[in-house]
PDB file of N, H, CA, C and O in Angstrom:
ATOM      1  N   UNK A   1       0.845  -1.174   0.000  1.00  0.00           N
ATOM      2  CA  UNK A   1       0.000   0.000   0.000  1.00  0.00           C
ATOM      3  C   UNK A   1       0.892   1.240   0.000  1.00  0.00           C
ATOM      4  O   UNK A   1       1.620   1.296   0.992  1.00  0.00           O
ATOM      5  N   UNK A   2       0.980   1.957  -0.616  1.00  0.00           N
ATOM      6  H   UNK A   2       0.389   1.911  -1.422  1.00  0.00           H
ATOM      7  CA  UNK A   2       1.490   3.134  -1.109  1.00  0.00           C
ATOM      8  C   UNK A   2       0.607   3.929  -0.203  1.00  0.00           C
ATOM      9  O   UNK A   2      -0.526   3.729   0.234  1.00  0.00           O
ATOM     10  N   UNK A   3       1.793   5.245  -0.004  1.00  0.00           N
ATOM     11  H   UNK A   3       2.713   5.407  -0.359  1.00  0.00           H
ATOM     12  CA  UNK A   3       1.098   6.144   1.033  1.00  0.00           C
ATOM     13  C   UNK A   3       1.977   7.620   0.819  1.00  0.00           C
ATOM     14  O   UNK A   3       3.028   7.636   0.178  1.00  0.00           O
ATOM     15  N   UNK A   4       1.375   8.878   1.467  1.00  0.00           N
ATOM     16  H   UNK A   4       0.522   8.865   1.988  1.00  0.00           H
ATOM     17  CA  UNK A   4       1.463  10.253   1.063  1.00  0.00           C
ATOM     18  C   UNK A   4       2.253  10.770   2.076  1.00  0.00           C
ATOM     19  O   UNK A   4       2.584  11.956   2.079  1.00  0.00           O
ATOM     20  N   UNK A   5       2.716   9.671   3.280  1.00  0.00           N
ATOM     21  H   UNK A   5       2.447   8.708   3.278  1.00  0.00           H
ATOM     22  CA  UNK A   5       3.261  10.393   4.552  1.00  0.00           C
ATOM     23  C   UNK A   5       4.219  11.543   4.353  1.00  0.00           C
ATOM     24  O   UNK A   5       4.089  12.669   4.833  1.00  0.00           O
ATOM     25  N   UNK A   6       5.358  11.042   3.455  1.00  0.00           N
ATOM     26  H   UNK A   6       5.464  10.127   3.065  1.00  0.00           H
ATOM     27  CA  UNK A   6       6.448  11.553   3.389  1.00  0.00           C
ATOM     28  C   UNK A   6       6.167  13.921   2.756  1.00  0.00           C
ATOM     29  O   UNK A   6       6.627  15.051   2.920  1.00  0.00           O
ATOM     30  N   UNK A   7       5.106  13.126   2.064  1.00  0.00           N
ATOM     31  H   UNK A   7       4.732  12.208   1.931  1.00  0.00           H
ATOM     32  CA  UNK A   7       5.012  14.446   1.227  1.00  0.00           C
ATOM     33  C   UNK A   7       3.885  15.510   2.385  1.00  0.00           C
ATOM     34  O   UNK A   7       3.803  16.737   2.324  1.00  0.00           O
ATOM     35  N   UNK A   8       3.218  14.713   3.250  1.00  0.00           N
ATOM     36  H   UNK A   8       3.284  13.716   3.300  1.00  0.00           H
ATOM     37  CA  UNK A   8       2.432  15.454   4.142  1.00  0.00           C
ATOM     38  C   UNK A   8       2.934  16.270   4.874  1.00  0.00           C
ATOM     39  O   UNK A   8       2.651  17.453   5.061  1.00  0.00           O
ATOM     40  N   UNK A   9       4.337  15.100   5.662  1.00  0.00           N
ATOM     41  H   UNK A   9       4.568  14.139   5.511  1.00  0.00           H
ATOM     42  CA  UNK A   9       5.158  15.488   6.828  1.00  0.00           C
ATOM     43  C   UNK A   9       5.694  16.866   6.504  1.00  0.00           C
ATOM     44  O   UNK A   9       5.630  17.898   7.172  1.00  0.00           O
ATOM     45  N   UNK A  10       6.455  16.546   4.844  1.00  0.00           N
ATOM     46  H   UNK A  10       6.507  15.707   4.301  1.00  0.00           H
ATOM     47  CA  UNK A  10       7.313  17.749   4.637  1.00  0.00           C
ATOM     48  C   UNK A  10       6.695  19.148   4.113  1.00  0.00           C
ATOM     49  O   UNK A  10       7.415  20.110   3.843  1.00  0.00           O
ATOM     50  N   UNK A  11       4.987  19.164   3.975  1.00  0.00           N
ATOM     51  H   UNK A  11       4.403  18.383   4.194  1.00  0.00           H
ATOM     52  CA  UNK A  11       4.798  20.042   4.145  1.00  0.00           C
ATOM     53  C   UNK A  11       3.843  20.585   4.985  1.00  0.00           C
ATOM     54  O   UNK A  11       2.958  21.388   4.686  1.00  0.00           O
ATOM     55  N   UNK A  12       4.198  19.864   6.537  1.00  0.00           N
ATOM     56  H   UNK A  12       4.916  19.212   6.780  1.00  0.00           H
ATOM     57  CA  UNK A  12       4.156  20.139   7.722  1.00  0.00           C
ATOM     58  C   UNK A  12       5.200  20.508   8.323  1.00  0.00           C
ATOM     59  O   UNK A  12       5.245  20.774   9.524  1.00  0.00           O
ATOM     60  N   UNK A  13       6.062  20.552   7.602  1.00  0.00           N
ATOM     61  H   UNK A  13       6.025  20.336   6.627  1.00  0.00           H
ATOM     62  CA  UNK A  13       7.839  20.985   8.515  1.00  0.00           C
ATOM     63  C   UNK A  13       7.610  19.872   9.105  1.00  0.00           C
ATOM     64  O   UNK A  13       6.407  19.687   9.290  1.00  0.00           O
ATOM     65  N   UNK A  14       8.216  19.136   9.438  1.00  0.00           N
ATOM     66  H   UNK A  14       9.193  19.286   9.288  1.00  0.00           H
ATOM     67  CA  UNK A  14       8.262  18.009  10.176  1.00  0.00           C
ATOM     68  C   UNK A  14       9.228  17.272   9.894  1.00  0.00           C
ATOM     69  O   UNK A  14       9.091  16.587   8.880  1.00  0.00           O
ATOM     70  N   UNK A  15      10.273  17.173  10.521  1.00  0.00           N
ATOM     71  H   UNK A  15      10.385  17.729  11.344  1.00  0.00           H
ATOM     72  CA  UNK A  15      10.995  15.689  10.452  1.00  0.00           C
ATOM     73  C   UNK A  15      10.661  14.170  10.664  1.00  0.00           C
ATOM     74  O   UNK A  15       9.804  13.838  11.483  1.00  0.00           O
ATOM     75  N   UNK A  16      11.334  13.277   9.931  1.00  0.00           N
ATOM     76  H   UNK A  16      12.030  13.547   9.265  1.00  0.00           H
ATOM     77  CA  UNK A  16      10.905  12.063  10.641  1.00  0.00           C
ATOM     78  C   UNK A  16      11.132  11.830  12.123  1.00  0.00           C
ATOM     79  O   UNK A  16      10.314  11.249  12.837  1.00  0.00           O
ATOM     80  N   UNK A  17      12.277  12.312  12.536  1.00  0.00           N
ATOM     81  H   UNK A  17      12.941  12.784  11.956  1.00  0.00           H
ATOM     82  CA  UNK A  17      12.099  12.091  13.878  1.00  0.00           C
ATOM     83  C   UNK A  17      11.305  12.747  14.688  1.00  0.00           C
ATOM     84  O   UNK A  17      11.041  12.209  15.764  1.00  0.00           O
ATOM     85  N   UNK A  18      10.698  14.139  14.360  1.00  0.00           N
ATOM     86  H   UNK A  18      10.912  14.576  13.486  1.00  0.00           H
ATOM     87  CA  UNK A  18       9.741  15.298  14.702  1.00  0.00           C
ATOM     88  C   UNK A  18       8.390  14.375  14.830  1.00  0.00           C
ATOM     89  O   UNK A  18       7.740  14.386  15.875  1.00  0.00           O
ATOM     90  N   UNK A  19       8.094  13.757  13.958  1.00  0.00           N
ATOM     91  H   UNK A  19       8.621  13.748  13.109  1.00  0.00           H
ATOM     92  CA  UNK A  19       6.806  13.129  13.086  1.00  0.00           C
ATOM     93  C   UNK A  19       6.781  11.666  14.201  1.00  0.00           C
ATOM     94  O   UNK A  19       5.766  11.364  14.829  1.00  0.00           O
ATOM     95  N   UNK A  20       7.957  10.953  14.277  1.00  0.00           N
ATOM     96  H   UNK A  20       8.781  11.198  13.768  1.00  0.00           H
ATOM     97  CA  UNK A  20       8.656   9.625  15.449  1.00  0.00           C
ATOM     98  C   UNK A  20       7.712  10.310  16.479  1.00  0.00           C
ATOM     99  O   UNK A  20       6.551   9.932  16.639  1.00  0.00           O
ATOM    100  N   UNK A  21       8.418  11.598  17.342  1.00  0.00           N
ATOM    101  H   UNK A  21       9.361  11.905  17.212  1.00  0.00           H
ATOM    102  CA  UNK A  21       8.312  11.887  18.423  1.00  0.00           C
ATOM    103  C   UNK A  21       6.975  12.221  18.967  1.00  0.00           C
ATOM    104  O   UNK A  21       6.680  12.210  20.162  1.00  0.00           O
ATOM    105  N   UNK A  22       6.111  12.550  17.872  1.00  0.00           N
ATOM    106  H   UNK A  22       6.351  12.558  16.901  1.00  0.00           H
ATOM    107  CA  UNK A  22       4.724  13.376  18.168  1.00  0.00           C
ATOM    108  C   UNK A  22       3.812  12.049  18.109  1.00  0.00           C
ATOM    109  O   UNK A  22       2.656  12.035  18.532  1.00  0.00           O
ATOM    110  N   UNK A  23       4.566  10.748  17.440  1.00  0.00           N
ATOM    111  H   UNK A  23       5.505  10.759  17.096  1.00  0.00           H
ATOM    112  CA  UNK A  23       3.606   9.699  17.145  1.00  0.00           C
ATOM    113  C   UNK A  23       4.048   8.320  18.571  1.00  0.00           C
ATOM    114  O   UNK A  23       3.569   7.226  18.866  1.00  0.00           O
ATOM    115  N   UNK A  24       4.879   8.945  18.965  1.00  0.00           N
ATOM    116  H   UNK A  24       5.268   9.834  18.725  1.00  0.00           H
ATOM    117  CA  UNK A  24       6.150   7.538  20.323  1.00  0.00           C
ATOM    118  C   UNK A  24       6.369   5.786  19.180  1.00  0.00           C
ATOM    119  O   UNK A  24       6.160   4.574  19.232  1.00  0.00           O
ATOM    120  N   UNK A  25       6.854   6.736  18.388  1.00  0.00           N
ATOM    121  H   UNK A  25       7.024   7.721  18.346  1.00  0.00           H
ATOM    122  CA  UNK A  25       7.591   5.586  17.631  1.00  0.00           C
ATOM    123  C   UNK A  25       9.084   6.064  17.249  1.00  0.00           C
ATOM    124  O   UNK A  25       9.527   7.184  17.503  1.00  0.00           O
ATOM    125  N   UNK A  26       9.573   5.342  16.793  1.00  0.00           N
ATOM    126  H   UNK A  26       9.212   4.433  16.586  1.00  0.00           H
ATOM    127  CA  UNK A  26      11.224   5.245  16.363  1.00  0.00           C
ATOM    128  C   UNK A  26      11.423   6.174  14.928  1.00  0.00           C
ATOM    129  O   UNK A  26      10.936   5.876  13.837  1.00  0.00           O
ATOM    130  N   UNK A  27      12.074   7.100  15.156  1.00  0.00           N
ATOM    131  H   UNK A  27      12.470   7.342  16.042  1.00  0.00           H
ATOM    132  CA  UNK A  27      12.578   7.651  13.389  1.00  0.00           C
ATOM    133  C   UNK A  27      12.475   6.662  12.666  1.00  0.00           C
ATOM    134  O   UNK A  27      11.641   6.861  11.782  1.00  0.00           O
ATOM    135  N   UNK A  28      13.128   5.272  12.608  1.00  0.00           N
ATOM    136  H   UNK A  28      13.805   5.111  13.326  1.00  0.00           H
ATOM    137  CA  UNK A  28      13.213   4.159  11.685  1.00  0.00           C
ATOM    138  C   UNK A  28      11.805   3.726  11.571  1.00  0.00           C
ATOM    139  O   UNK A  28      11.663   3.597  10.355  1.00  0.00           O
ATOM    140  N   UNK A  29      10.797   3.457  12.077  1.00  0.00           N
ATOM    141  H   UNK A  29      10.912   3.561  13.065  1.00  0.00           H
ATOM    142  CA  UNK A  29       9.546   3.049  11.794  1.00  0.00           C
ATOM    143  C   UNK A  29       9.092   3.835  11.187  1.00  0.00           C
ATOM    144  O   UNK A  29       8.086   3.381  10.641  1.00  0.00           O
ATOM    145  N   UNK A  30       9.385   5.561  10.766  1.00  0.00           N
ATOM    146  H   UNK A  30      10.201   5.930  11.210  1.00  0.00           H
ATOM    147  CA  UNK A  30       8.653   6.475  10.127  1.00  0.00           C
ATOM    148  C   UNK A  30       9.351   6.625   8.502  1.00  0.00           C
ATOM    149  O   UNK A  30       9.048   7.127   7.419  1.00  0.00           O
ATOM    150  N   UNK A  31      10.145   6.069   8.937  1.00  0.00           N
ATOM    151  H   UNK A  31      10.391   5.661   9.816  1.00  0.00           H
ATOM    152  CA  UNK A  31      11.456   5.831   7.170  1.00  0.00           C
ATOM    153  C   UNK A  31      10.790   4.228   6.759  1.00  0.00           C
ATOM    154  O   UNK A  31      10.457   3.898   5.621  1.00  0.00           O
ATOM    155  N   UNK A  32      10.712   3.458   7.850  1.00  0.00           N
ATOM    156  H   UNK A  32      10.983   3.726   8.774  1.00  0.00           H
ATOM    157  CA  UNK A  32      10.308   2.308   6.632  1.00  0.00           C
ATOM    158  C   UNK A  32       8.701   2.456   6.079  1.00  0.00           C
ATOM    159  O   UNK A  32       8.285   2.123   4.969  1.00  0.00           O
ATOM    160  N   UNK A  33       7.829   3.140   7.346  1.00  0.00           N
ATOM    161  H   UNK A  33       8.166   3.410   8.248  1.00  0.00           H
ATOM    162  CA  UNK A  33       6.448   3.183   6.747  1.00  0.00           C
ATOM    163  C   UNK A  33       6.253   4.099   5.503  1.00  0.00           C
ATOM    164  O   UNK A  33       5.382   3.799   4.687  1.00  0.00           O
ATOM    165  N   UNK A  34       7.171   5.407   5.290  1.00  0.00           N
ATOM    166  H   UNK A  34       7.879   5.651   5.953  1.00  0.00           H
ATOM    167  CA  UNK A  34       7.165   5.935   3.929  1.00  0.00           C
ATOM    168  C   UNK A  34       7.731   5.241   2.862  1.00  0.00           C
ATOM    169  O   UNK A  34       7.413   5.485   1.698  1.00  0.00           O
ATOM    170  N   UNK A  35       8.521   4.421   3.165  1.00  0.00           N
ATOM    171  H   UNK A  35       8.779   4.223   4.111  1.00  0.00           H
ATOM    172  CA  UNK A  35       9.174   3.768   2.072  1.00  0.00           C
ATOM    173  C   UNK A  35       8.839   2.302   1.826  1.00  0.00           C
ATOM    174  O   UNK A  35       9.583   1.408   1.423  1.00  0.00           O
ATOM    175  N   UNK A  36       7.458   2.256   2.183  1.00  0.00           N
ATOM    176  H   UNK A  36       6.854   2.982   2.511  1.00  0.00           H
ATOM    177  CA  UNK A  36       6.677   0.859   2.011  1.00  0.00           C
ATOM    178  C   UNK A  36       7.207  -0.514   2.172  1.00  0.00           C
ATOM    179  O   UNK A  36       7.128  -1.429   1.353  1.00  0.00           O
ATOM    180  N   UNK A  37       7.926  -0.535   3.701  1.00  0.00           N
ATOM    181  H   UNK A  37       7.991   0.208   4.367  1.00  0.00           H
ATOM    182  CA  UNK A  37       8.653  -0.995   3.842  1.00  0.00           C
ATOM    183  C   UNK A  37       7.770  -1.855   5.276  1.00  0.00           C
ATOM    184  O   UNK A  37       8.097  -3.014   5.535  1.00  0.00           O
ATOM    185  N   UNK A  38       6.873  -1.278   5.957  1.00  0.00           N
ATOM    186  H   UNK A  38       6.608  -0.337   5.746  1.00  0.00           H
ATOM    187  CA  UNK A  38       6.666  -1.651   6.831  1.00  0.00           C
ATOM    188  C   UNK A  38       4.802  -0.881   7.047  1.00  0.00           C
ATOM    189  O   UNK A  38       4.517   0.316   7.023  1.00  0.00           O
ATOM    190  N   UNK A  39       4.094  -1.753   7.190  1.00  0.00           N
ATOM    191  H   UNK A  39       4.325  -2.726   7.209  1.00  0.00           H
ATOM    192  CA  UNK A  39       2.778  -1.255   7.344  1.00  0.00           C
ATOM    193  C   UNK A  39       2.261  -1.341   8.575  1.00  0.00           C
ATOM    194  O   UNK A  39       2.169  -2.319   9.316  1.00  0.00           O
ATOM    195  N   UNK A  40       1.690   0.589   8.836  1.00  0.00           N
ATOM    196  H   UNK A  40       1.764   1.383   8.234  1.00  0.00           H
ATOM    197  CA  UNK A  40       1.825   0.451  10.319  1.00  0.00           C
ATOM    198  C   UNK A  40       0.493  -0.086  10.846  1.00  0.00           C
ATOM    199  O   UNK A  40      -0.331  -0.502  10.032  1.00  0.00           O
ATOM    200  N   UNK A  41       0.270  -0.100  11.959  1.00  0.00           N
ATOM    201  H   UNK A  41       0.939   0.238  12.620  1.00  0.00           H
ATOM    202  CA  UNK A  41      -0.886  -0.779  12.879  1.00  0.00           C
ATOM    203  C   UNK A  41      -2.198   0.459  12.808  1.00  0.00           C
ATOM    204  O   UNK A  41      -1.935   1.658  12.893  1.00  0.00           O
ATOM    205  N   UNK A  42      -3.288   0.052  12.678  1.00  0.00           N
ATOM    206  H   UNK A  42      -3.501  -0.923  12.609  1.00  0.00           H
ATOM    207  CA  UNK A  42      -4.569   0.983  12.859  1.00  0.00           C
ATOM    208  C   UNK A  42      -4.626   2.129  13.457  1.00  0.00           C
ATOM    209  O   UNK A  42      -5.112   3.197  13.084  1.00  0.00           O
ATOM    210  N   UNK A  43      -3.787   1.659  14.966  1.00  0.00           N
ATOM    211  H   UNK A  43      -3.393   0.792  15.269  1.00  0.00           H
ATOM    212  CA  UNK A  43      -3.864   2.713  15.871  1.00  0.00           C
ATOM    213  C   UNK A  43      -2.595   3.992  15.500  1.00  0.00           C
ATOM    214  O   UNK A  43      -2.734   5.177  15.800  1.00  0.00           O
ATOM    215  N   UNK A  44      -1.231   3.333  14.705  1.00  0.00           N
ATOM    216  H   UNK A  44      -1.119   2.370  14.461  1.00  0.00           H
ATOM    217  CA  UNK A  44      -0.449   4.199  14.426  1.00  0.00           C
ATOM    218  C   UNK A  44      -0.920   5.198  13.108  1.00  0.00           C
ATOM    219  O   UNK A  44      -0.625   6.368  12.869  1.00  0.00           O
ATOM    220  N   UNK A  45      -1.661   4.357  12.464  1.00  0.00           N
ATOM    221  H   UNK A  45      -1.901   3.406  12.659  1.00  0.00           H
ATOM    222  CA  UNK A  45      -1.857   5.324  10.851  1.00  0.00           C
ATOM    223  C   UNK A  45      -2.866   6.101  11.366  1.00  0.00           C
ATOM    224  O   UNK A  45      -3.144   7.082  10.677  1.00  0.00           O
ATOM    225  N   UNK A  46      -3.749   5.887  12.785  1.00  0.00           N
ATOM    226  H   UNK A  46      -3.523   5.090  13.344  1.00  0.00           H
ATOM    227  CA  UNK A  46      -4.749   7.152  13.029  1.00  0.00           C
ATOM    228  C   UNK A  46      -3.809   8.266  13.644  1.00  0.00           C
ATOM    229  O   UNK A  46      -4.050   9.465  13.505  1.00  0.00           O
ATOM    230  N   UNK A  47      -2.805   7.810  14.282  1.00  0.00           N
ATOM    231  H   UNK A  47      -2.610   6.836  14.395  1.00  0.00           H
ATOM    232  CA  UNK A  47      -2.174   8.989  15.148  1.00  0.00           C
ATOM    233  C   UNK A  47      -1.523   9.564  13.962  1.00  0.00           C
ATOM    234  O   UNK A  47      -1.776  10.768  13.918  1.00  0.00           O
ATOM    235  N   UNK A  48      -0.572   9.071  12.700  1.00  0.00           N
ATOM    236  H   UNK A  48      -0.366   8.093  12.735  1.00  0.00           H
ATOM    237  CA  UNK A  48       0.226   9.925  11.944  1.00  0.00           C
ATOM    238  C   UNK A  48      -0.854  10.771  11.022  1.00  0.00           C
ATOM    239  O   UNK A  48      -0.464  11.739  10.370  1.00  0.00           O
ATOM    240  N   UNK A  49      -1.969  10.429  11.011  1.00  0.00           N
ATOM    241  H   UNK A  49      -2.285   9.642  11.541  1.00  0.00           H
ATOM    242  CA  UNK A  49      -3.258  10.939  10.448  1.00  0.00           C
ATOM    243  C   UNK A  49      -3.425  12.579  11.368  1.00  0.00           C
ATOM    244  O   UNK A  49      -3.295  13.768  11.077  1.00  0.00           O
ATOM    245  N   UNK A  50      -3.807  11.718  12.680  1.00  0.00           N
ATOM    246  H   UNK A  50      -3.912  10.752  12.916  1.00  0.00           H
ATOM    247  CA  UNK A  50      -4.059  13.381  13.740  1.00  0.00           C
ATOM    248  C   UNK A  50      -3.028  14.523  13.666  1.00  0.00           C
ATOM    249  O   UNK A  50      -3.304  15.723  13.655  1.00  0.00           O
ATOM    250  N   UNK A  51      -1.832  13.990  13.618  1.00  0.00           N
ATOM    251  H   UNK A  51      -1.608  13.015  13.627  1.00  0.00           H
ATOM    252  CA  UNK A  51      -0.357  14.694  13.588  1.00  0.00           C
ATOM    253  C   UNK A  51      -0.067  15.265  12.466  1.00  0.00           C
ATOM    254  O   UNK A  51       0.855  16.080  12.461  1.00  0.00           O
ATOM    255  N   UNK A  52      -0.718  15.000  11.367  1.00  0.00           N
ATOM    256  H   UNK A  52      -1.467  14.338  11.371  1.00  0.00           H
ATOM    257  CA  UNK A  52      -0.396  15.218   9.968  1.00  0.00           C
ATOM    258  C   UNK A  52      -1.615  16.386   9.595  1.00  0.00           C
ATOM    259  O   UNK A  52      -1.525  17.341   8.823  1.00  0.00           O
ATOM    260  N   UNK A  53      -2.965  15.881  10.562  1.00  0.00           N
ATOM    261  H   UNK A  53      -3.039  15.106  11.189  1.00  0.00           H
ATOM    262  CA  UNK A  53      -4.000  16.868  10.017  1.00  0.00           C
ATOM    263  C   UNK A  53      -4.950  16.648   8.589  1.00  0.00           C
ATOM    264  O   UNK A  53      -5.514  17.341   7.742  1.00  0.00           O
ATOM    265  N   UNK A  54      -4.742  15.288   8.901  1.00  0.00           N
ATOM    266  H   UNK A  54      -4.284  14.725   9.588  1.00  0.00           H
ATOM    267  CA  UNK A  54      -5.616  14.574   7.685  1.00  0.00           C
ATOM    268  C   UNK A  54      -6.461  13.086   8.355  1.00  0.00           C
ATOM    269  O   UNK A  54      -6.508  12.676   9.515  1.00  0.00           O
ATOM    270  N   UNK A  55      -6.964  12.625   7.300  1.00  0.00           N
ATOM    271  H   UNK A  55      -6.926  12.958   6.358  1.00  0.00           H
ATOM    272  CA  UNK A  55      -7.709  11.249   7.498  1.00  0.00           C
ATOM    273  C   UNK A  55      -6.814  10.002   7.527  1.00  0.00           C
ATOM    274  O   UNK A  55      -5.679  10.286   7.144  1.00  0.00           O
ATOM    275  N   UNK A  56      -6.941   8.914   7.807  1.00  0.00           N
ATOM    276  H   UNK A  56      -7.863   8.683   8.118  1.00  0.00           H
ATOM    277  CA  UNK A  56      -6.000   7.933   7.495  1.00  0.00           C
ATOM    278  C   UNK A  56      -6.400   7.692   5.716  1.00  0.00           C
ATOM    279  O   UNK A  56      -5.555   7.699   4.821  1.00  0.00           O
ATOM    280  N   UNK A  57      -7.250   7.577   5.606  1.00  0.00           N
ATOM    281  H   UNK A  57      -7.937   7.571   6.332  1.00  0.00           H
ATOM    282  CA  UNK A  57      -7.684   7.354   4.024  1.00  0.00           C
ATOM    283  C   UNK A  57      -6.916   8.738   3.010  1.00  0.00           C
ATOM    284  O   UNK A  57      -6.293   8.527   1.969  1.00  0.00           O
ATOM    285  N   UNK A  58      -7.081   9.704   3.434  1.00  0.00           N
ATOM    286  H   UNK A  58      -7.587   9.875   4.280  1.00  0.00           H
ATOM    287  CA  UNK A  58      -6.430  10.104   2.837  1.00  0.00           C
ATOM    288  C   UNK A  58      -4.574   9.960   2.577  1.00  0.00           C
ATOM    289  O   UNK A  58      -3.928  10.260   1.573  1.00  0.00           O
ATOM    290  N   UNK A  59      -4.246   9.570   3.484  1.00  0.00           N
ATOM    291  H   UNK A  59      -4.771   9.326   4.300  1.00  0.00           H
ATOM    292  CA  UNK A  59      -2.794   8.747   3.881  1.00  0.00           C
ATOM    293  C   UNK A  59      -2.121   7.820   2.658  1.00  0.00           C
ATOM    294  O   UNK A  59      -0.989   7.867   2.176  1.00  0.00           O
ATOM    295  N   UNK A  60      -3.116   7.071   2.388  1.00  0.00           N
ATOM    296  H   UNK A  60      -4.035   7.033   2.780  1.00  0.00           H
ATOM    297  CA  UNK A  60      -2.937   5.343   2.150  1.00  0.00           C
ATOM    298  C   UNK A  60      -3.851   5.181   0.896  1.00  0.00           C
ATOM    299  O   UNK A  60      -5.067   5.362   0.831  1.00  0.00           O
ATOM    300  N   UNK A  61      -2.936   4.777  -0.141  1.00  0.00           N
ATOM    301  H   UNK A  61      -1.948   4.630  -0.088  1.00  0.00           H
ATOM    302  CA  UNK A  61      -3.756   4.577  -1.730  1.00  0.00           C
ATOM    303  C   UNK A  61      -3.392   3.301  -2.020  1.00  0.00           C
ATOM    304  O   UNK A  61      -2.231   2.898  -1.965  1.00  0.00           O
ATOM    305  N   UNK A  62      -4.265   2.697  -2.302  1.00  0.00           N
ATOM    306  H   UNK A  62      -5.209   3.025  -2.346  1.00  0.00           H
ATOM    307  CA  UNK A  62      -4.602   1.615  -2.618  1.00  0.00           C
ATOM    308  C   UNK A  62      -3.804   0.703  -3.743  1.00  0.00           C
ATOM    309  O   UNK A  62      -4.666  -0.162  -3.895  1.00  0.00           O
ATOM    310  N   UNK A  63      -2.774   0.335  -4.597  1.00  0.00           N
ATOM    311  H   UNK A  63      -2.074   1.038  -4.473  1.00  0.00           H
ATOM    312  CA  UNK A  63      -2.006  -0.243  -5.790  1.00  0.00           C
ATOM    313  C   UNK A  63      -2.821  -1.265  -6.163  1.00  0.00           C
ATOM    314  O   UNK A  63      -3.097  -2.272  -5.513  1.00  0.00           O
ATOM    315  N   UNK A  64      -3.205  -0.938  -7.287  1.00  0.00           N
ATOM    316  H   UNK A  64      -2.981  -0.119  -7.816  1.00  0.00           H
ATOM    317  CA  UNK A  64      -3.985  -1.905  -8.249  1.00  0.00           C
ATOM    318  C   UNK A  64      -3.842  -3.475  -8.468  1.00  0.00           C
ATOM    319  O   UNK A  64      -2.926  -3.545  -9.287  1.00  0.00           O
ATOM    320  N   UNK A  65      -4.125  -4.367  -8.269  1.00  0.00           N
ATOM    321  H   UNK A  65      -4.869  -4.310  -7.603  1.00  0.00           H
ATOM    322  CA  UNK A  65      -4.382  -5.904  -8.369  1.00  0.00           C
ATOM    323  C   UNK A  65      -3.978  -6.168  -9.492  1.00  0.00           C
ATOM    324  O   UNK A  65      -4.724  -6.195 -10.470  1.00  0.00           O
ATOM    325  N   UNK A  66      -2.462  -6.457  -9.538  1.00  0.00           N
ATOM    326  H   UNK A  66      -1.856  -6.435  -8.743  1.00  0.00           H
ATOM    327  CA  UNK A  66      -2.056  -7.392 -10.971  1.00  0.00           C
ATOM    328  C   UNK A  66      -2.518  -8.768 -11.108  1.00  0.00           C
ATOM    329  O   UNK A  66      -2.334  -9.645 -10.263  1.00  0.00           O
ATOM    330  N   UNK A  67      -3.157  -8.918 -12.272  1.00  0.00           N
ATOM    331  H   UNK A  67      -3.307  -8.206 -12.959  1.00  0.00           H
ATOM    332  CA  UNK A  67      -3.394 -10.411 -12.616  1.00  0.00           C
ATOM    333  C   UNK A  67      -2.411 -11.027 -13.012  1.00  0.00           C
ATOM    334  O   UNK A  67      -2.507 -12.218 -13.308  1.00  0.00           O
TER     335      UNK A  67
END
């Protein structure tokens, strides 16, 4: 699942570790979840949602079903 974090954060001023700290997760959990590396838990994509000032849906786009 592809997601908008990276481009939200940065135009929230926000660092990943800024973005870590406001969410009590690790800089590294906020680098692998932008880099679709790691998909976070319900409760984390609502908090980077609140912190960000958006929806989780708006967050998180969906990649199309290859046959």
């Amino acid at each position: 699942m592809q997601n908008h974090i990276r481009e939200l954060r940065k135009s929230n001023k926000l660092s990943q570790e800024e973005l870590a700290k406001l969410c009590k997760v690790s800089r590294q959990t906020i680098n692998a979840i932008e880099n679709d590396k790691y998909d976070p838990t319900l409760q984390l994509a609502f908090d980077i949602a609140f912190v960000l000032g958006t929806s989780v849906d708006q967050l998180f786009v969906s990649r199309p079903i290859k046959n």
